[in-house]
N, C-alpha and C positions, 0 to 999 in steps of 0.2 A: 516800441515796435513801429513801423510804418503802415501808417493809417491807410482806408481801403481809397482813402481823395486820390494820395499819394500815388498810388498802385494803380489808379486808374489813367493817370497823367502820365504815367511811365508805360498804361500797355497801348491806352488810343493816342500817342503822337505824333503826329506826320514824321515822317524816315525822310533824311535829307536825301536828294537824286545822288546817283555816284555816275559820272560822266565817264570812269576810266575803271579797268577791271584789275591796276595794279595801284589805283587810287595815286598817278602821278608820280610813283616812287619806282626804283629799281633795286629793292634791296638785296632780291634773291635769296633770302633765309638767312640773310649775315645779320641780323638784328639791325641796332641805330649806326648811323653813318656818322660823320664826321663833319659838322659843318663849314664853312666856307664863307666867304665876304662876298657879296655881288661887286662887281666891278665898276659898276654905275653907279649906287648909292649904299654902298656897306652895308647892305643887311645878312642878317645871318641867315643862311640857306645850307640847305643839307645836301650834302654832297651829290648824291642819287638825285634829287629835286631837280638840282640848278640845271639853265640850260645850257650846254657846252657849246664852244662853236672855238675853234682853231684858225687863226689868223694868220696870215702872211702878208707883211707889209715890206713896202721900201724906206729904206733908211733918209735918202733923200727923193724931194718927189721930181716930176716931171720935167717942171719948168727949170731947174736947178744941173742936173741929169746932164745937160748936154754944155753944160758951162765947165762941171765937173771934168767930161771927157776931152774937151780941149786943150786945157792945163794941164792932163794928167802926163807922163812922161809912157804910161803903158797903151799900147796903142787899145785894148781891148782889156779891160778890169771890168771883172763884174764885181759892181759895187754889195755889201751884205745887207740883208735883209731881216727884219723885227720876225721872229717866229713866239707869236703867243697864244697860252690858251685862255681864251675867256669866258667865265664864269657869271652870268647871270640868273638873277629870280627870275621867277611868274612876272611878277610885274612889270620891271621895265625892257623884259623878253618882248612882252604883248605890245608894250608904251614905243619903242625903239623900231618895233616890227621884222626883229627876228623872228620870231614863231608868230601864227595869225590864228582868232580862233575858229574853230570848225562847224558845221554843224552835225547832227548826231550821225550822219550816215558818211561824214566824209573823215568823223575822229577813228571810225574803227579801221582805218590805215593807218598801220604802224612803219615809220618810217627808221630807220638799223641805218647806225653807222657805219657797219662792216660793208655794206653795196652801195655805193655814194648811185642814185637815179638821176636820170635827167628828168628837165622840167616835160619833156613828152611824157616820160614814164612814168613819172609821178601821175600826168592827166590821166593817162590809161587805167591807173589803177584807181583811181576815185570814177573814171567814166562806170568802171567794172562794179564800184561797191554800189554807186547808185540803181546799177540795173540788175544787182541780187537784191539790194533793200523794197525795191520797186515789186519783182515777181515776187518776194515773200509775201509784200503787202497783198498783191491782187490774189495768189493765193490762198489767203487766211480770209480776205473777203467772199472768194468761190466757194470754199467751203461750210463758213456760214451762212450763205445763201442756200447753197443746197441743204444743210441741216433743217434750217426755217423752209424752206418748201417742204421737204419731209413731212417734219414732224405736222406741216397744217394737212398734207393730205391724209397723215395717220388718221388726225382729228375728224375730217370729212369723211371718210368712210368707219369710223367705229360705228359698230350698231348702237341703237338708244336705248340703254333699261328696260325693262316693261316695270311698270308700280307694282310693288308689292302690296300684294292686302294685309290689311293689320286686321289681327283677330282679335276681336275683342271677349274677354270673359263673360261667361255668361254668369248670372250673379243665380245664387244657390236657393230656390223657392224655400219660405218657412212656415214651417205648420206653423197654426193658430194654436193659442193654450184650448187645453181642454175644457169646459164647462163645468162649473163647480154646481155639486147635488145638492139643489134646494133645501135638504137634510141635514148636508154638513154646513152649509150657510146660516140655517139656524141654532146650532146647536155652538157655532165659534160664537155669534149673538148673543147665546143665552149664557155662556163663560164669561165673555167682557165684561155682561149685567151685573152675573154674580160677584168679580173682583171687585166692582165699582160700590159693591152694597156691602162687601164683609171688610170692613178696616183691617182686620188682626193678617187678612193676606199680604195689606202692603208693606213690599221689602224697603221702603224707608226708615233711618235709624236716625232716631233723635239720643244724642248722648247727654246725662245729668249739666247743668250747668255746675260750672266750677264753684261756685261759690254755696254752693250746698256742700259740707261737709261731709253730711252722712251718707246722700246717695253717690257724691261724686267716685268715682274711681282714677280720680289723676292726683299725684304725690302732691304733699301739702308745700313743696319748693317753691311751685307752681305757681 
């Protein structure tokens, strides 16, 4: 079985923090996901995990662009463009500086790729968590202050005990013996006298020595 060391290791051990309330994943009750290759350095990341971002690039860049449209025979071609989606971890999400990390009161904005925000809206809404995280705080602090004044003015005005007397028993007076009759004092005296002067009264029993035959009364086995 497992021992009680065991069992105590397993009930007092620090609980690691959980920074996210879906723990980073988006599985929505589908079970395990399907991993993935980061795009940066091949590690395997699960689908829901990785962080997404959708590219749009040009095929040729800038300085290229206008050399391109001179030679072209169309006076106006739009030239095609790289449409990709890319696939990063945690890590070089953070490493690259696509995703930044937060702190506790700026992660609980969930940012949904179905409402692309601008970078105002975005401020607005981290302005917004800061100043519900703020009055929670002051809050939670108003109220234990007034608890702790409370309960000290409970204290100041309870009335003080008064001492209880302790009863002590009273202990039970006892007669004296009675005084023995100078009559019967003599008379147990003059008993003692006589056992100590008549031998034949004392209940001491001496038995034959074994080795007398005739008086002994124990088997001759013996």
């Amino acid at each position: 079985g497992i021992n009680a060391e065991y069992m105590g290791l397993l009930i007092n051990h620090r609980k690691m923090p959980k920074k996210r309330r879906n723990n980073g994943r988006s599985r929505t009750n589908g079970g395990g996901s399907r991993p993935f290759q980061c795009t940066n350095c091949q590690r395997c990341v699960s689908k829901d995990k990785a962080i997404k971002r959708y590219q749009v690039k040009n095929m040729v860049d800038a300085s290229a662009k206008k050399d391109i449209s001179d030679v072209s025979v169309y006076e106006e071609y739009a030239l095609p463009k790289f449409y990709m989606k890319v696939l990063y971890c945690v890590s070089c999400a953070i490493h690259s500086k696509v995703v930044r990390v937060r702190n506790q009161e700026v992660r609980r904005v969930r940012f949904t790729t179905k409402k692309r925000m601008t970078a105002d809206e975005k401020e607005e809404q981290i302005r917004l968590a800061k100043r519900r995280m703020m009055k929670q705080k002051n809050e939670e602090a108003k109220a234990k202050a007034e608890k702790e004044k409370a309960s000290a003015a409970n204290t100041a005005l309870a009335p003080v005990p008064a001492p209880v007397p302790i009863a002590v028993p009273e202990t039970p007076a006892v007669a004296p013996p009675a005084p023995v009759p100078a009559k019967a004092q003599i008379q147990a005296l003059s008993n003692f006298t006589s056992h100590l002067t008549n031998p034949s009264s004392c209940l001491l029993y001496t038995s034959p020595s074994p080795r007398d035959a005739t008086l002994s009364r124990m088997p001759s086995s013996a």
